[in-house]
Structure formats: structure tokens, C-alpha cells
mmCIF file of the N, C-alpha and C atoms, coordinates in Angstrom:
data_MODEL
# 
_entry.id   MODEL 
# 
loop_
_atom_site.group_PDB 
_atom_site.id 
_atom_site.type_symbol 
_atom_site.label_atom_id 
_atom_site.label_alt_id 
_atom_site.label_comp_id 
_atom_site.label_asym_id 
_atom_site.label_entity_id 
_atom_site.label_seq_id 
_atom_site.pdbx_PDB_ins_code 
_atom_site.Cartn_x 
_atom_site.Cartn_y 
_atom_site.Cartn_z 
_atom_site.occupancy 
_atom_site.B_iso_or_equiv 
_atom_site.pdbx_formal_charge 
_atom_site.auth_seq_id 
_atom_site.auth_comp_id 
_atom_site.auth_asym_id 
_atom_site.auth_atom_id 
_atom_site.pdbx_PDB_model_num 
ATOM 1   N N  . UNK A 1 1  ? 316.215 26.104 -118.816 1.00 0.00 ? 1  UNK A N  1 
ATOM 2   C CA . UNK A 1 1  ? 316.617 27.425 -118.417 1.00 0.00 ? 1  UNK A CA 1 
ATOM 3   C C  . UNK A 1 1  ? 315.638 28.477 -118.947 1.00 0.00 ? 1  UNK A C  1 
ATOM 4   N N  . UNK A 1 2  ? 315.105 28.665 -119.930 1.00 0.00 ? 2  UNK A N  1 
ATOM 5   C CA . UNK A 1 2  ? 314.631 29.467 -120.822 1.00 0.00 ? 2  UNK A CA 1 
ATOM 6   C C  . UNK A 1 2  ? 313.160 29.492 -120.247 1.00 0.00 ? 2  UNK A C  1 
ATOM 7   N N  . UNK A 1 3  ? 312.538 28.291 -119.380 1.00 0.00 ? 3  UNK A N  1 
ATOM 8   C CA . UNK A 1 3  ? 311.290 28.067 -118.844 1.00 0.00 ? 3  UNK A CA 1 
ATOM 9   C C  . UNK A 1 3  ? 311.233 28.775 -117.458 1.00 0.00 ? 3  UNK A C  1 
ATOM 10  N N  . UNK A 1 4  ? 312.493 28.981 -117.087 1.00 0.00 ? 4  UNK A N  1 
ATOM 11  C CA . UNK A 1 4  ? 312.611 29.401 -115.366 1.00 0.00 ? 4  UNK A CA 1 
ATOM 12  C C  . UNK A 1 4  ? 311.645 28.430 -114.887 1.00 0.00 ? 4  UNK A C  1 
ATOM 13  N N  . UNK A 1 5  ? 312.540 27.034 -114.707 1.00 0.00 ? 5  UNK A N  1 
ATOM 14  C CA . UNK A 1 5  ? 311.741 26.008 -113.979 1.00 0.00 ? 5  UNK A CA 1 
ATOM 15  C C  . UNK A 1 5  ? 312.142 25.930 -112.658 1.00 0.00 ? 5  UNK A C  1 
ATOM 16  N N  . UNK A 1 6  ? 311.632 25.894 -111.694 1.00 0.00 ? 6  UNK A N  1 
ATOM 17  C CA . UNK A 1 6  ? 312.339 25.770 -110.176 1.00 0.00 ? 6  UNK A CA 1 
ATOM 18  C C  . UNK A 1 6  ? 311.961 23.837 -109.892 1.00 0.00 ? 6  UNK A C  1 
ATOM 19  N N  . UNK A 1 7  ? 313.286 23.999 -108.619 1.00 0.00 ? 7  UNK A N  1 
ATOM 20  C CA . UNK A 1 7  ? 313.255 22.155 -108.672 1.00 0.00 ? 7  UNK A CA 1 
ATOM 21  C C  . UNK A 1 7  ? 312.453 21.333 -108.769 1.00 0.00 ? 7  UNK A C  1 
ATOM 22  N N  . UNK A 1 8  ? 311.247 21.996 -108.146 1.00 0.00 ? 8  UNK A N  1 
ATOM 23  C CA . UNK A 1 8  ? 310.184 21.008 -107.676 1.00 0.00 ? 8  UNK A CA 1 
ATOM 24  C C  . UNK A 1 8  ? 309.279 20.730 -108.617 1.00 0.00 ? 8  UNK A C  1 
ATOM 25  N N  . UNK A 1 9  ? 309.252 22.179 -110.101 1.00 0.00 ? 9  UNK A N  1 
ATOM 26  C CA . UNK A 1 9  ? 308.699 21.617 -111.010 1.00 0.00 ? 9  UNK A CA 1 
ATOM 27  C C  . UNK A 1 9  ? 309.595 20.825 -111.825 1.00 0.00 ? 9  UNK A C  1 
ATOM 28  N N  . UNK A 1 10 ? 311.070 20.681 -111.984 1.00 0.00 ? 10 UNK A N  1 
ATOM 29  C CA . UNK A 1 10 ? 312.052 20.091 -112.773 1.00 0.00 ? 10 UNK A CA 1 
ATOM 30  C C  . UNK A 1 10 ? 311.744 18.436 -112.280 1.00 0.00 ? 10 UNK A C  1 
ATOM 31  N N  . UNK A 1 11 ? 311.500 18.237 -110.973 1.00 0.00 ? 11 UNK A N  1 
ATOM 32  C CA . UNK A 1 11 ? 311.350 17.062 -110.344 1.00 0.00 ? 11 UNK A CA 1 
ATOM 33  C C  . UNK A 1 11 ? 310.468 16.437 -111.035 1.00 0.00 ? 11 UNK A C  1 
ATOM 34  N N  . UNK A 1 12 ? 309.518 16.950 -110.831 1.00 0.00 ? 12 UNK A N  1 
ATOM 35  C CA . UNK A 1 12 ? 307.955 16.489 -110.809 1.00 0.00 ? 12 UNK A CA 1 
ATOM 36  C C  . UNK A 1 12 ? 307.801 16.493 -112.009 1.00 0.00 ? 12 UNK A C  1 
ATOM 37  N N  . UNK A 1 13 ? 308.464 17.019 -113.033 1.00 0.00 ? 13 UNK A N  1 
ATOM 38  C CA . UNK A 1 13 ? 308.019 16.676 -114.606 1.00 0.00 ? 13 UNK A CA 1 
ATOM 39  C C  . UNK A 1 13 ? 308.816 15.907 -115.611 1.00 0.00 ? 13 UNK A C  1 
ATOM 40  N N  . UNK A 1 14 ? 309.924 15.467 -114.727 1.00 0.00 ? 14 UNK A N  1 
ATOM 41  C CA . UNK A 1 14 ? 311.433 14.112 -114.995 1.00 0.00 ? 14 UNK A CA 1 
ATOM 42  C C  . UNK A 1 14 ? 310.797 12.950 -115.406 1.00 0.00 ? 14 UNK A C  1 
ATOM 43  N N  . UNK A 1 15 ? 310.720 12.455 -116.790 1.00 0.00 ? 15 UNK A N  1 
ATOM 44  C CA . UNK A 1 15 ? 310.403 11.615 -117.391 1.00 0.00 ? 15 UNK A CA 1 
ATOM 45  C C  . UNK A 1 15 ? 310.412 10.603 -116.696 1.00 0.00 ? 15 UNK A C  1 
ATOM 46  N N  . UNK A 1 16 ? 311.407 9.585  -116.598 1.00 0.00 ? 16 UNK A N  1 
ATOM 47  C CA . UNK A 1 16 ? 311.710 8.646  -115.953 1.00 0.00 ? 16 UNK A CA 1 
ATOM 48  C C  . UNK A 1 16 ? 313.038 8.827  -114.948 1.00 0.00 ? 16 UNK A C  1 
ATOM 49  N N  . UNK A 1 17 ? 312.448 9.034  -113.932 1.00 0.00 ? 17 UNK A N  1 
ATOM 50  C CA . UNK A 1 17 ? 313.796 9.451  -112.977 1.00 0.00 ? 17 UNK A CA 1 
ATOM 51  C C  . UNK A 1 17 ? 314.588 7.425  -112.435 1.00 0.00 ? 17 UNK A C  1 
ATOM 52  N N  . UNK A 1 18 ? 315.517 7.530  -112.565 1.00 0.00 ? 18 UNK A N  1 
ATOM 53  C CA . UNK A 1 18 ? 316.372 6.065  -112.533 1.00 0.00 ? 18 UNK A CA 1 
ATOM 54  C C  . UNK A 1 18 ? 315.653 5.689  -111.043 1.00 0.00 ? 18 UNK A C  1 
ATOM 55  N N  . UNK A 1 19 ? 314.877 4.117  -111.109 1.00 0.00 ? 19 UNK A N  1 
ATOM 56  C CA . UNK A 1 19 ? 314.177 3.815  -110.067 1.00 0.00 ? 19 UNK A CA 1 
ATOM 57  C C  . UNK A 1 19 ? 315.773 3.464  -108.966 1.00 0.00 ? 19 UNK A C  1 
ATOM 58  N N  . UNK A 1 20 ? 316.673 3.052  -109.475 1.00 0.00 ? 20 UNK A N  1 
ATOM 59  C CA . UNK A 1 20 ? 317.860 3.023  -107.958 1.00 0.00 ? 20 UNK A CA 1 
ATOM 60  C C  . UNK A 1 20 ? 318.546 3.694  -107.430 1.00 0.00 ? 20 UNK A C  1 
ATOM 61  N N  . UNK A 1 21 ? 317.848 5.394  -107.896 1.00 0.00 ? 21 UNK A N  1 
ATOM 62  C CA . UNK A 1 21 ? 318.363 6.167  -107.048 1.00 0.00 ? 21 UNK A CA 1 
ATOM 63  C C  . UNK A 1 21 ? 318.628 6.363  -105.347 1.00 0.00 ? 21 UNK A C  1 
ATOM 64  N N  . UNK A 1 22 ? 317.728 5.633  -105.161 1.00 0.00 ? 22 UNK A N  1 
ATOM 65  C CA . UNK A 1 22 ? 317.468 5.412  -103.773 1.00 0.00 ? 22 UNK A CA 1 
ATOM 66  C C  . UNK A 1 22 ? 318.394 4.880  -102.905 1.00 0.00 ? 22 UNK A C  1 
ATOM 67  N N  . UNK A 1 23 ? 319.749 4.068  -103.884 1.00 0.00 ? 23 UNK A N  1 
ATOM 68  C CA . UNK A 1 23 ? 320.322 3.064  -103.384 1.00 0.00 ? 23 UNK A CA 1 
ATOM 69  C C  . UNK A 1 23 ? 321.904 3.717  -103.034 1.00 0.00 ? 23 UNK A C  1 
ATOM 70  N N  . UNK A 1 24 ? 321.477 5.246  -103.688 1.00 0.00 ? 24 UNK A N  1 
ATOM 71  C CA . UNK A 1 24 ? 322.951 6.302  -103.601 1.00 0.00 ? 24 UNK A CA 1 
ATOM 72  C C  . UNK A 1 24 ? 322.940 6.369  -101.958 1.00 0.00 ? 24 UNK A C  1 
ATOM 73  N N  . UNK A 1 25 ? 323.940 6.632  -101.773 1.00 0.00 ? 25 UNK A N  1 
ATOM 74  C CA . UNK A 1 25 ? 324.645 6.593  -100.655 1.00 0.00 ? 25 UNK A CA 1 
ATOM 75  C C  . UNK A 1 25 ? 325.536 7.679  -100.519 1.00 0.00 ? 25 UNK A C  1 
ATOM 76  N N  . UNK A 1 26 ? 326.136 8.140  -98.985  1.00 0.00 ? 26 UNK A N  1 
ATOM 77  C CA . UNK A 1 26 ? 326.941 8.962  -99.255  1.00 0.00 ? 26 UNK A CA 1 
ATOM 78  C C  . UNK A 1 26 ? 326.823 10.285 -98.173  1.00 0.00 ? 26 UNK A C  1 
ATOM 79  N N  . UNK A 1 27 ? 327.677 11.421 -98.395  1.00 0.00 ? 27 UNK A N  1 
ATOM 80  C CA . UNK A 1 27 ? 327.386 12.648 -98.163  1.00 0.00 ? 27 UNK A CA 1 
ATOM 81  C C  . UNK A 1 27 ? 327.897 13.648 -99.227  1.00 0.00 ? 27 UNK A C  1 
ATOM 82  N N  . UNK A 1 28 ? 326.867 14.696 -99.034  1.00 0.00 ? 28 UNK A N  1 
ATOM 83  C CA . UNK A 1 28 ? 326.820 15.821 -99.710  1.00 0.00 ? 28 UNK A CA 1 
ATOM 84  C C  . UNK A 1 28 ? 326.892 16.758 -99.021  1.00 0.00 ? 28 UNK A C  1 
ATOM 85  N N  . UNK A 1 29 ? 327.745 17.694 -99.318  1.00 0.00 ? 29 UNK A N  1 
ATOM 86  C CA . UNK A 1 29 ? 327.688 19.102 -98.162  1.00 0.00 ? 29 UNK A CA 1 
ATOM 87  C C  . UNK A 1 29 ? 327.464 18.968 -97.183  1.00 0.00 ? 29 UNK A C  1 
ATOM 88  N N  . UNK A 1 30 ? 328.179 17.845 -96.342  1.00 0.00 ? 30 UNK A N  1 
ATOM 89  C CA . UNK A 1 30 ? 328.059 17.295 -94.784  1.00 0.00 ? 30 UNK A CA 1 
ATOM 90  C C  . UNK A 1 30 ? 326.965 16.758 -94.637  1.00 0.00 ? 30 UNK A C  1 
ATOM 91  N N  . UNK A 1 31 ? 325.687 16.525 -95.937  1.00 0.00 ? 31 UNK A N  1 
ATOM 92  C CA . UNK A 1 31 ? 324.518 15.626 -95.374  1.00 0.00 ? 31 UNK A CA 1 
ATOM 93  C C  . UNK A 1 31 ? 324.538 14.758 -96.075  1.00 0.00 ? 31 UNK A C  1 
ATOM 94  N N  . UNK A 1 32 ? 324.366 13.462 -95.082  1.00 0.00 ? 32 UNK A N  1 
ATOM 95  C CA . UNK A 1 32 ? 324.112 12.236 -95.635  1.00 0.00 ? 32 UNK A CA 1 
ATOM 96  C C  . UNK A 1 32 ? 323.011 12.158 -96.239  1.00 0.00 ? 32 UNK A C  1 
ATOM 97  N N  . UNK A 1 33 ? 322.968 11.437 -97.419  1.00 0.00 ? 33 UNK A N  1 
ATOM 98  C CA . UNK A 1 33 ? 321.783 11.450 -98.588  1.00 0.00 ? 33 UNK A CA 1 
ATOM 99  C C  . UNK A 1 33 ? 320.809 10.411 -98.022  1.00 0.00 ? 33 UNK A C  1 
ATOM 100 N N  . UNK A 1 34 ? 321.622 9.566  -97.656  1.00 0.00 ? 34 UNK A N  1 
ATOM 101 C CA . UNK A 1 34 ? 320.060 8.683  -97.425  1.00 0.00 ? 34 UNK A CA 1 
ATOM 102 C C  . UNK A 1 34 ? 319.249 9.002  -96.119  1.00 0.00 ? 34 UNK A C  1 
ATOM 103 N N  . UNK A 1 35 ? 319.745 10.245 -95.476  1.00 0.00 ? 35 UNK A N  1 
ATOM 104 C CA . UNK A 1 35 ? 319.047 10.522 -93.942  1.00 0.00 ? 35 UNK A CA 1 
ATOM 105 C C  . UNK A 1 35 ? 318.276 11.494 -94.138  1.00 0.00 ? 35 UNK A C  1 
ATOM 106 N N  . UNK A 1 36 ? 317.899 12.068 -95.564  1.00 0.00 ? 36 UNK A N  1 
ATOM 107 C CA . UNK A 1 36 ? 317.258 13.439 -95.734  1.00 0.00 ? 36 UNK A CA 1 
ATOM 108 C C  . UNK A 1 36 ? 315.525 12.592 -95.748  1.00 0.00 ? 36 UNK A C  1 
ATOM 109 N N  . UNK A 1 37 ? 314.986 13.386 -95.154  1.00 0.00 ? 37 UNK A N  1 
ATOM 110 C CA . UNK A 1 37 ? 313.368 12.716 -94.660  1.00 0.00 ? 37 UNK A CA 1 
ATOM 111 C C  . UNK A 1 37 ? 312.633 13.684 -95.876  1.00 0.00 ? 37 UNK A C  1 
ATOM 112 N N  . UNK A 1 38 ? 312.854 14.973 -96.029  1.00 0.00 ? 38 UNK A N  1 
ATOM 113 C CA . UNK A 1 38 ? 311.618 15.357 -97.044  1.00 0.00 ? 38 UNK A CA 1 
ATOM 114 C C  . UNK A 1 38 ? 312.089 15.227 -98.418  1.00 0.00 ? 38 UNK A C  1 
ATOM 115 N N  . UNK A 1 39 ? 311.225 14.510 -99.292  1.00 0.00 ? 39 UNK A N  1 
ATOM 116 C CA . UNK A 1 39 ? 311.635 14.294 -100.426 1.00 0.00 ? 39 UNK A CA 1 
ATOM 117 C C  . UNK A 1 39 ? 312.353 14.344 -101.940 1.00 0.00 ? 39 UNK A C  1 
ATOM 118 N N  . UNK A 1 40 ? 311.420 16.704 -101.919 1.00 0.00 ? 40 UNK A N  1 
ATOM 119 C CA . UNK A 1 40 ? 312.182 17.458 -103.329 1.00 0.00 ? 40 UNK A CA 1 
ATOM 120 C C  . UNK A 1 40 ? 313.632 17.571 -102.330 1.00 0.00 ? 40 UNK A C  1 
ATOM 121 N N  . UNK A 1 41 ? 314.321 17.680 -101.343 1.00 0.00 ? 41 UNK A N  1 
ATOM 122 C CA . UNK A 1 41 ? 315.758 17.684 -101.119 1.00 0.00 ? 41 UNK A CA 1 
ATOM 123 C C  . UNK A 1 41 ? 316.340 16.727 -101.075 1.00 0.00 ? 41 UNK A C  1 
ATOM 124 N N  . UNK A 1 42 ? 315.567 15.543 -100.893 1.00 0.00 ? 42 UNK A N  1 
ATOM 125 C CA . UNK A 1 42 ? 316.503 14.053 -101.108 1.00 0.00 ? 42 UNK A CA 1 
ATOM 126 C C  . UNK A 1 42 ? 316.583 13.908 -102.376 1.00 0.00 ? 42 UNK A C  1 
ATOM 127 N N  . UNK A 1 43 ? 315.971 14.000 -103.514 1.00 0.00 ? 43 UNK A N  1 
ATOM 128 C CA . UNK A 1 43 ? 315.833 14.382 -105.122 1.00 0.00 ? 43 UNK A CA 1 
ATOM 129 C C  . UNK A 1 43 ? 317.230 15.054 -105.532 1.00 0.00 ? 43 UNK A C  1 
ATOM 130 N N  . UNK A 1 44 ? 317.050 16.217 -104.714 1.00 0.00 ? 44 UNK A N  1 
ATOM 131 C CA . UNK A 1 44 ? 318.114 17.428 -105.675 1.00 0.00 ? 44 UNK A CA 1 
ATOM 132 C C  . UNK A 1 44 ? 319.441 17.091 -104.754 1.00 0.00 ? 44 UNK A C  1 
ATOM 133 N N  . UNK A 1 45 ? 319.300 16.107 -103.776 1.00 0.00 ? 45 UNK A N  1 
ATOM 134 C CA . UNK A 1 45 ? 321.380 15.648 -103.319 1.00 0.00 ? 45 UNK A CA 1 
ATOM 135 C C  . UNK A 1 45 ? 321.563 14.738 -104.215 1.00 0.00 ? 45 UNK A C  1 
ATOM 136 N N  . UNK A 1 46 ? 320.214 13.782 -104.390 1.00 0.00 ? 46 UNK A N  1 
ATOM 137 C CA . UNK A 1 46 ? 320.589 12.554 -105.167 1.00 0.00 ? 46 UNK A CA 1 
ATOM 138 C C  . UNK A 1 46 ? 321.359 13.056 -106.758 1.00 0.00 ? 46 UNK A C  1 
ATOM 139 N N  . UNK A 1 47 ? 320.635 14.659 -106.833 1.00 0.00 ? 47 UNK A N  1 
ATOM 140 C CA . UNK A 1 47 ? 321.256 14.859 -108.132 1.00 0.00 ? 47 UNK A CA 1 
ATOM 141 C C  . UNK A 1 47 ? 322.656 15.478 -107.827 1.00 0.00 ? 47 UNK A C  1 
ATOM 142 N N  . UNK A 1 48 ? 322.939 15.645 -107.206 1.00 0.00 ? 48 UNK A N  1 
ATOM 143 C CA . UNK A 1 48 ? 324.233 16.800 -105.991 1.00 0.00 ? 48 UNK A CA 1 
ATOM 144 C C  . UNK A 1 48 ? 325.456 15.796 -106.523 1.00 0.00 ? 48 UNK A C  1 
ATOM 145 N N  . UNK A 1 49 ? 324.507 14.222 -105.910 1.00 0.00 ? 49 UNK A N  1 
ATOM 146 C CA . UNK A 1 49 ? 325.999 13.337 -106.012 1.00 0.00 ? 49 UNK A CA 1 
ATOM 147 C C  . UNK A 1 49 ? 326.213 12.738 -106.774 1.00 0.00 ? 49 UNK A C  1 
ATOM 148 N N  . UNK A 1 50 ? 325.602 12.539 -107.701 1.00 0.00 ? 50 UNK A N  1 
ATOM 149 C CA . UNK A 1 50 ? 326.014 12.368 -108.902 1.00 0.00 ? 50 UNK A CA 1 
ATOM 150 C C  . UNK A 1 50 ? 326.698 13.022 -110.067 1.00 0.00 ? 50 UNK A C  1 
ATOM 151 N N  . UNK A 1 51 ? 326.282 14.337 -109.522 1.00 0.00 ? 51 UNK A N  1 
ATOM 152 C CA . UNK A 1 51 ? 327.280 15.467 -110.091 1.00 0.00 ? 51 UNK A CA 1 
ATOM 153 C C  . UNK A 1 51 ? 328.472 15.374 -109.605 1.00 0.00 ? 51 UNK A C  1 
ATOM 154 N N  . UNK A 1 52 ? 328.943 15.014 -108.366 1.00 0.00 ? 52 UNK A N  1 
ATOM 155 C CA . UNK A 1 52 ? 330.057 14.711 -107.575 1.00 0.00 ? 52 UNK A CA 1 
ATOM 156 C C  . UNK A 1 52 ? 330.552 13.301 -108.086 1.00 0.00 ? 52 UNK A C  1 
ATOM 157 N N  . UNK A 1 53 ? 330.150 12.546 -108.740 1.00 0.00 ? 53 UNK A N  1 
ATOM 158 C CA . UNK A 1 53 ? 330.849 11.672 -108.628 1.00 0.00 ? 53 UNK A CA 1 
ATOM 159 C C  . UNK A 1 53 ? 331.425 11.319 -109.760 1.00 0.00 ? 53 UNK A C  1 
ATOM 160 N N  . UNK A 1 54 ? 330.389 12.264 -111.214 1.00 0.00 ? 54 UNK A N  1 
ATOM 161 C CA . UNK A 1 54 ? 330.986 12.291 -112.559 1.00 0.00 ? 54 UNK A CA 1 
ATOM 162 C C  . UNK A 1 54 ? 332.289 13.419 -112.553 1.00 0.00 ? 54 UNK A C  1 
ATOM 163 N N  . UNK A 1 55 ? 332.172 14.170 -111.460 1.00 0.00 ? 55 UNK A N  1 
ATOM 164 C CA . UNK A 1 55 ? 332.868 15.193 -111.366 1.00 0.00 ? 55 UNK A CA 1 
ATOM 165 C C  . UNK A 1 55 ? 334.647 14.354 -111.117 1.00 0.00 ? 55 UNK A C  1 
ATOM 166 N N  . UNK A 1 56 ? 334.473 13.800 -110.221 1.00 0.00 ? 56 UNK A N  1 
ATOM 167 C CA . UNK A 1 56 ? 335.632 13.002 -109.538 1.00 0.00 ? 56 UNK A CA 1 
ATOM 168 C C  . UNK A 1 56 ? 336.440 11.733 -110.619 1.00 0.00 ? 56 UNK A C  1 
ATOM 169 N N  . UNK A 1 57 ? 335.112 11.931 -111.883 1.00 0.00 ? 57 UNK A N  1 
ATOM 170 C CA . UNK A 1 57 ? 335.901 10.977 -112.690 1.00 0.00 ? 57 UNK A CA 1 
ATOM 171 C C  . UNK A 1 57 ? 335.451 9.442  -112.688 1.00 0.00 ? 57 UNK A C  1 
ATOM 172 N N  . UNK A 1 58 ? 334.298 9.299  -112.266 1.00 0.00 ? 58 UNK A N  1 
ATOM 173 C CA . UNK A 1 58 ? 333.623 7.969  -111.576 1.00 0.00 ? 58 UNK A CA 1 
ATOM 174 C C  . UNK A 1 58 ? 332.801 7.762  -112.822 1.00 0.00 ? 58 UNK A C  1 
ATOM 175 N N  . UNK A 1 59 ? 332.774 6.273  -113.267 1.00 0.00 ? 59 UNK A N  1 
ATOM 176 C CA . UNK A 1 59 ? 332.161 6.016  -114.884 1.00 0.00 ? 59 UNK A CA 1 
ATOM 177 C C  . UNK A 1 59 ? 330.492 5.817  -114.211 1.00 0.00 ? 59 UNK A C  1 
ATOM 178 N N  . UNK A 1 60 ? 329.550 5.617  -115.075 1.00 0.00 ? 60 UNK A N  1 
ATOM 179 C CA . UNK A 1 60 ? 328.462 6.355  -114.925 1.00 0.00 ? 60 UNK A CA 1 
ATOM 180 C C  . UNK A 1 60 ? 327.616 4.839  -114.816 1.00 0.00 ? 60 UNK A C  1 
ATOM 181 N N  . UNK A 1 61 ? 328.001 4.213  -115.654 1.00 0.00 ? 61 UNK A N  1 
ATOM 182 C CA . UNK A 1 61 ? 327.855 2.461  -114.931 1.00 0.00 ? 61 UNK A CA 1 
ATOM 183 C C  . UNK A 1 61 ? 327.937 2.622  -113.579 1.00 0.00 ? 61 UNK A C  1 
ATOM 184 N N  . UNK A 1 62 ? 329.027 2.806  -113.380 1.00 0.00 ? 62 UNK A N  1 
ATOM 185 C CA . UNK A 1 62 ? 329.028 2.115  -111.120 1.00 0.00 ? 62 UNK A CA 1 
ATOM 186 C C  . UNK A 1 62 ? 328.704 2.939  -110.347 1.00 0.00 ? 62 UNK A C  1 
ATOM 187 N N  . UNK A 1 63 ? 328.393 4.351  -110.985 1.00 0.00 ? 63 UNK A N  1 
ATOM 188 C CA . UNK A 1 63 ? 327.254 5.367  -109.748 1.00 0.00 ? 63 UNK A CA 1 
ATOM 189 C C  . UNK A 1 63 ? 326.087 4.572  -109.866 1.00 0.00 ? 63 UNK A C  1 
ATOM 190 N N  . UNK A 1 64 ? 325.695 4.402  -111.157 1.00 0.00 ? 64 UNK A N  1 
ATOM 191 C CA . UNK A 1 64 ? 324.538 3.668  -111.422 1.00 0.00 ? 64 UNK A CA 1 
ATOM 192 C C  . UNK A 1 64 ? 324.066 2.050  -111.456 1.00 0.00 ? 64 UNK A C  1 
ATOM 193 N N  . UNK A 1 65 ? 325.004 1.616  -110.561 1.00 0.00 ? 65 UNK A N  1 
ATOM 194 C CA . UNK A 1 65 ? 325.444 0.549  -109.880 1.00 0.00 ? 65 UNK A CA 1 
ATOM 195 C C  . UNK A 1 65 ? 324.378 -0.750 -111.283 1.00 0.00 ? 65 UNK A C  1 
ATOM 196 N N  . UNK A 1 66 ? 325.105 -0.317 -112.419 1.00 0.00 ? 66 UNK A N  1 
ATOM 197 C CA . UNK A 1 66 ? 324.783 -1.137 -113.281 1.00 0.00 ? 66 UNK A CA 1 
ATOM 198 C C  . UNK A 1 66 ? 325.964 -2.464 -113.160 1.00 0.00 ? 66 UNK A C  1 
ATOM 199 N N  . UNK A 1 67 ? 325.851 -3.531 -113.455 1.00 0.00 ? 67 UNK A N  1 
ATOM 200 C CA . UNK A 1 67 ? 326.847 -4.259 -113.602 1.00 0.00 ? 67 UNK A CA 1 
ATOM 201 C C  . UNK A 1 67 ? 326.733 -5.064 -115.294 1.00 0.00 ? 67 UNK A C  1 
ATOM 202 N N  . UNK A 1 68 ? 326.952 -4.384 -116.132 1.00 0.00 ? 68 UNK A N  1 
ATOM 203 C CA . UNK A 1 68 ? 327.022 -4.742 -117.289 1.00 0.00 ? 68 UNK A CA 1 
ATOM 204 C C  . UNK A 1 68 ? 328.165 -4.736 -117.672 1.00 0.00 ? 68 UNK A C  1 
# 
């Protein structure tokens, strides 16, 4: 906050962003996540729904389709 970072630099400077993000599924604000074609907005739903799904009470294992 204090940097006034906008997404695309927040993106682009994300340590290790979780390589199975890709594997989220879903819709966000009526758009389906895996149909978004340009990239920094497929990034910031992927982060959308995950906010949605810790939100809903969903343990952070099975968004993150860990099976441990």
C-alpha cells in the first residue's frame, strides 16, 4: 500500500505465484476464469476467487487443490 503499487507491478514482482493456479475454475463477476485470454486479468480473477472462496469459508488446502 505505502508503495502505490498497481496490479501489473504487484503481478510481475510476486515471488512465487502457486504454479496451479491455472487449474482454478469457476466464475467471477459473471466471468469465467479460465476463458479470460489476456493475462494481468486472468491473474487478478485468479486472485478474485480465491478471495471468494476463503470468503465462503472454503479451507485453503482444496482451493489449492492440495491433497495432503
Amino acid at each position: 500500500m505505502e508503495k502505490q503499487v498497481n496490479f501489473e507491478t504487484f503481478f510481475a514482482e510476486a515471488p512465487q505465484p502457486n504454479p496451479a493456479r491455472s487449474l482454478i475454475k469457476g466464475v467471477v463477476c459473471g466471468v469465467r476464469v479460465e476463458g479470460i485470454e489476456e493475462p494481468l486479468m486472468r491473474e487478478i480473477r485468479y486472485l478474485d476467487k480465491l478471495i471468494d472462496e476463503l470468503a465462503k469459508g472454503k479451507a485453503m488446502d482444496k482451493i489449492l487443490r492440495k491433497n495432503n
